[in-house]
N, C-alpha and C positions, 0 to 999 in steps of 0.2 A: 707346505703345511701338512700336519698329519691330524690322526682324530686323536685326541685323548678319552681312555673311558674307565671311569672307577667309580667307587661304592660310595656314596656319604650321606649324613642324615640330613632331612629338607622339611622345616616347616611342622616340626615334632612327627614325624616318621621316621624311625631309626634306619631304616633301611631304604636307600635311592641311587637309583641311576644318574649319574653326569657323562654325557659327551659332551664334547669340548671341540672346536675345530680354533680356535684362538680368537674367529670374527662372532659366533655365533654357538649360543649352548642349550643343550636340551634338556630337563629333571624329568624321570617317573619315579616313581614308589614303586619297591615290591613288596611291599606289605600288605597291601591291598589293589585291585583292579584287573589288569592294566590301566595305568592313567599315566599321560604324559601330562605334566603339572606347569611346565616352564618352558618357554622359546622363546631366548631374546639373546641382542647383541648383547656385548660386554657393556653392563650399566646402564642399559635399555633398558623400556619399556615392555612384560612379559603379557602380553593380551589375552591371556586366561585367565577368567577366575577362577580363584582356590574360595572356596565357601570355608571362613574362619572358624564355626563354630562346628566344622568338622573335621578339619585339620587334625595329622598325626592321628586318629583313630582307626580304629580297624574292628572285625568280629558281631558286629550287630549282625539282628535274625532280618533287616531287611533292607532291602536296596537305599541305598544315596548317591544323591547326585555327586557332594563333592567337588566337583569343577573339575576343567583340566580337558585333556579329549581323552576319548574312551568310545570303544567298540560294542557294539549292540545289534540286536537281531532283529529283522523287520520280516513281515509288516508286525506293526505296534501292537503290543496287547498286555493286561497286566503280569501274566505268566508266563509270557514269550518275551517279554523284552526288559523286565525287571527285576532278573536272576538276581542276587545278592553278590556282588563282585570285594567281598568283604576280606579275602585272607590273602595269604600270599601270594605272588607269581613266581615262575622261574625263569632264571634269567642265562640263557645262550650267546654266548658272541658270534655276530657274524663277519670275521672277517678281522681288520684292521680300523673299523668304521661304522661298524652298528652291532644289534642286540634284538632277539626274540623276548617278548617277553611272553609265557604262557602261562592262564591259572588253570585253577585244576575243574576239570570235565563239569558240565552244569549234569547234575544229576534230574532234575524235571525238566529241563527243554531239550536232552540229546545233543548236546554241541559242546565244542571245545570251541576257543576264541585264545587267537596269536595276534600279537603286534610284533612285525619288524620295524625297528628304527633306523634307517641310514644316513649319515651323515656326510655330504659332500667333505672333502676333506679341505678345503678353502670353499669361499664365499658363504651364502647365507640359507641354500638349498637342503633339504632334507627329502625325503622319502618314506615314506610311509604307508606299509601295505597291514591290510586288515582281512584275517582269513577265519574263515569259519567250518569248522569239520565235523558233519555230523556224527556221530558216536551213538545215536540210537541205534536199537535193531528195526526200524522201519526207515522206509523213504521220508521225506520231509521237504515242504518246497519255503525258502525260505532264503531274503538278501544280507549281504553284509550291511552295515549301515554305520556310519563314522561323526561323531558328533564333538563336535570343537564349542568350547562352552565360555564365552567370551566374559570378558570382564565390563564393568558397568559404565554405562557415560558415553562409549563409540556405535560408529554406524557401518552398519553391513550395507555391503554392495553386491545387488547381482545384475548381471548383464541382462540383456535382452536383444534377438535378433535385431538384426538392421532394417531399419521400416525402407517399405513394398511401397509401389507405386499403383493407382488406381486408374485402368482399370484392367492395367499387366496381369497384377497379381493378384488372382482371384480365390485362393485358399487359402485359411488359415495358417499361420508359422510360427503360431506358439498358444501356449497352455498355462493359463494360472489355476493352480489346487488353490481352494479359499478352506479354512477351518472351521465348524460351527459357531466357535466365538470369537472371529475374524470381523470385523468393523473396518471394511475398506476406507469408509473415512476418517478415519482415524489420524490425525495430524503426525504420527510419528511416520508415517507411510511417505513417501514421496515418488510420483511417478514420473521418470524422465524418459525421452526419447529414446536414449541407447540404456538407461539402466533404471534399475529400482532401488531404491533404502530402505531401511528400515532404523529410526535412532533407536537406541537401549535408553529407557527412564525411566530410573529409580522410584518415580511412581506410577508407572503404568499398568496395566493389568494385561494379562495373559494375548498374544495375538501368534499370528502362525501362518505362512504361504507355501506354496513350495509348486515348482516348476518342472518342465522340462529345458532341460541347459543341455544342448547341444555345444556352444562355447567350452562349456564342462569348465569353469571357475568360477569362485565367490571371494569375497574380501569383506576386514575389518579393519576401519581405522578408528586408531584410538592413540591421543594425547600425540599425532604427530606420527605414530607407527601407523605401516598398512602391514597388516596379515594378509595373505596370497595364499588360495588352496588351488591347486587344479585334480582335475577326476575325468574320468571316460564315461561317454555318453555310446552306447553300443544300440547301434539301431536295428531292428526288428527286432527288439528284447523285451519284455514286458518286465515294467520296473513298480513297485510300487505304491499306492497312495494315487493311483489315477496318473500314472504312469510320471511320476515324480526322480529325478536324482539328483536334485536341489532342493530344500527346504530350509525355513531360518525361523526360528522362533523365538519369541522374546516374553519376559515376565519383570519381574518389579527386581530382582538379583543379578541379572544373567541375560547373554543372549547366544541362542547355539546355534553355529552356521554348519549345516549338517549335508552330508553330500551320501548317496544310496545305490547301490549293486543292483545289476536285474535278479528279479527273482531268478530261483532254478529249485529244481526236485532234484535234491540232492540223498542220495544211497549211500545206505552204511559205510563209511570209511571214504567218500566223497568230501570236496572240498570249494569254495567260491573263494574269491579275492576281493579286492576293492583297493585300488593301489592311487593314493593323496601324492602328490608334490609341493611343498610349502617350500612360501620365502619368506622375507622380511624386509621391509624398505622403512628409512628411517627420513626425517625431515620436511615431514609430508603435508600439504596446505589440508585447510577445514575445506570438506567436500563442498560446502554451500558458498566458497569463494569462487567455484571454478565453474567453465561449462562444459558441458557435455564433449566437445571436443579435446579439451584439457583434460578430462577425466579418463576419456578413452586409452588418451599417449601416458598418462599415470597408473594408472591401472590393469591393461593388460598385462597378462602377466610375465615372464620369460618363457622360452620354451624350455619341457623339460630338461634338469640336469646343467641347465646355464646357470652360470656364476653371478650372482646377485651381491 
């Protein structure tokens, strides 16, 4: 198999990216963001939302969501991480098999923001690396941060370490970040042995977690797909959000399984990464049919670069 990759219009945007591997394809716009808009097999189910009544626009004085995944700069703030990703990108091939895509320099936060997209050339793997370069004339300490903006109705998966025995294991081996408007009892929560969910509903109101994942992956299943991200947990790194490189947030539209870079103080002309491996599994049982065991052999993910 090889990649195929060319120009077409998606979703009233006249200008987008398609890779193509024959099993499995990818859409961004360069009209606006970077935003990878599309991942799904042939006739599948694409687990992003695209926010309709934003679709095909471009040029507003201020940030939108839009949908899709898209690269962002942490930690959170409304001037640090809400730059306007409103105009063009340009777009680099790399290879036989992926594409750079780059917009142009944030003129108030000092950063340029790149996506590479790679596409395995058979199965259903992809690559994804998210780079940030600072362009100010000062130092800056500041993570990449990767946010995958799910479509409505399915339920994010994250792991959680293997439960310790008492009275072995006498330290703590893991960390829940709660949000100010987090309602741990919240019925769309569910806490299992080896993992946590969260459902996306359509009328829910705003909730938010986020971890430290050593595992370093999270999933989405929706209408039968699972989405598979994996990411690097770098330890003695101070990551942030209370030392977070998983978080999932969800609102009454949406829900974004979001995975974060360690911080670093980064020098003019300095650069951080944040490198995603996504799959795709199709045929997939409703999480609340299965257990904990079942979910584990389902779930985990391939190792990087395997053929899915």
């Amino acid at each position: 198999m090889s990649v195929s990759i060319e120009r077409i219009p998606f979703r009233g945007w006249p200008n987008a990216l398609r890779l193509s591997n024959g099993t499995v394809e990818l859409i961004a716009t360069l009209d606006v963001g970077p935003r990878i808009l599309s991942y799904s097999r042939a006739g599948g189910v694409n687990p992003f939302n695209i926010y309709e009544d934003q679709a095909g626009k471009s040029g507003e004085a201020q940030w939108r969501n839009r949908g899709g995944h898209r690269l962002w700069l942490a930690p959170e703030g409304p001037d640090f991480s809400y730059y306007p990703d409103n105009g063009p990108v340009v777009l680099e091939r790399i290879g036989d098999t992926g594409a750079t895509l780059t917009p142009p320099p944030e003129t108030t936060t000092g950063f340029q923001k790149q996506i590479d997209i790679i596409l395995s050339p058979d199965g259903a793997h992809v690559r994804v690396v998210h780079r940030i370069i600072r362009t100010g004339a000062t130092p800056c300490r500041a993570a990449p941060w990767a946010l995958s903006v799910m479509a409505q109705g399915g339920v994010a998966i994250m792991p959680q370490p293997p439960l310790g025995e008492h009275p072995r294991d006498l330290l703590p081996n893991r960390r829940l970040v709660v949000w100010p408007y987090t309602d741990l009892s919240d019925p769309r929560y569910r806490f299992r042995r080896r993992f946590i969910t969260l459902r996306q509903d359509p009328s829910g109101t705003p909730t938010k977690i986020g971890m430290r994942s050593e595992e370093g992956w999270a999933g989405y299943l929706l209408r039968g797909t699972l989405f598979l991200k994996r990411f690097s947990w770098q330890t003695g790194e101070e990551y942030p959000d209370d030392g977070c490189n998983l978080e999932v947030f969800t609102n009454a539209r949406m829900l974004e399984l979001e995975s974060l870079g360690p911080l670093k103080l980064l020098a003019p002309g300095e650069n951080a990464e944040l490198v995603e491996d996504w799959e795709l599994r199709d045929n997939q049982p409703a999480i609340d049919t299965l257990d904990d065991a079942s979910l584990e052999a389902r779930l985990v993910p391939n190792p990087k670069g395997a053929r899915s």
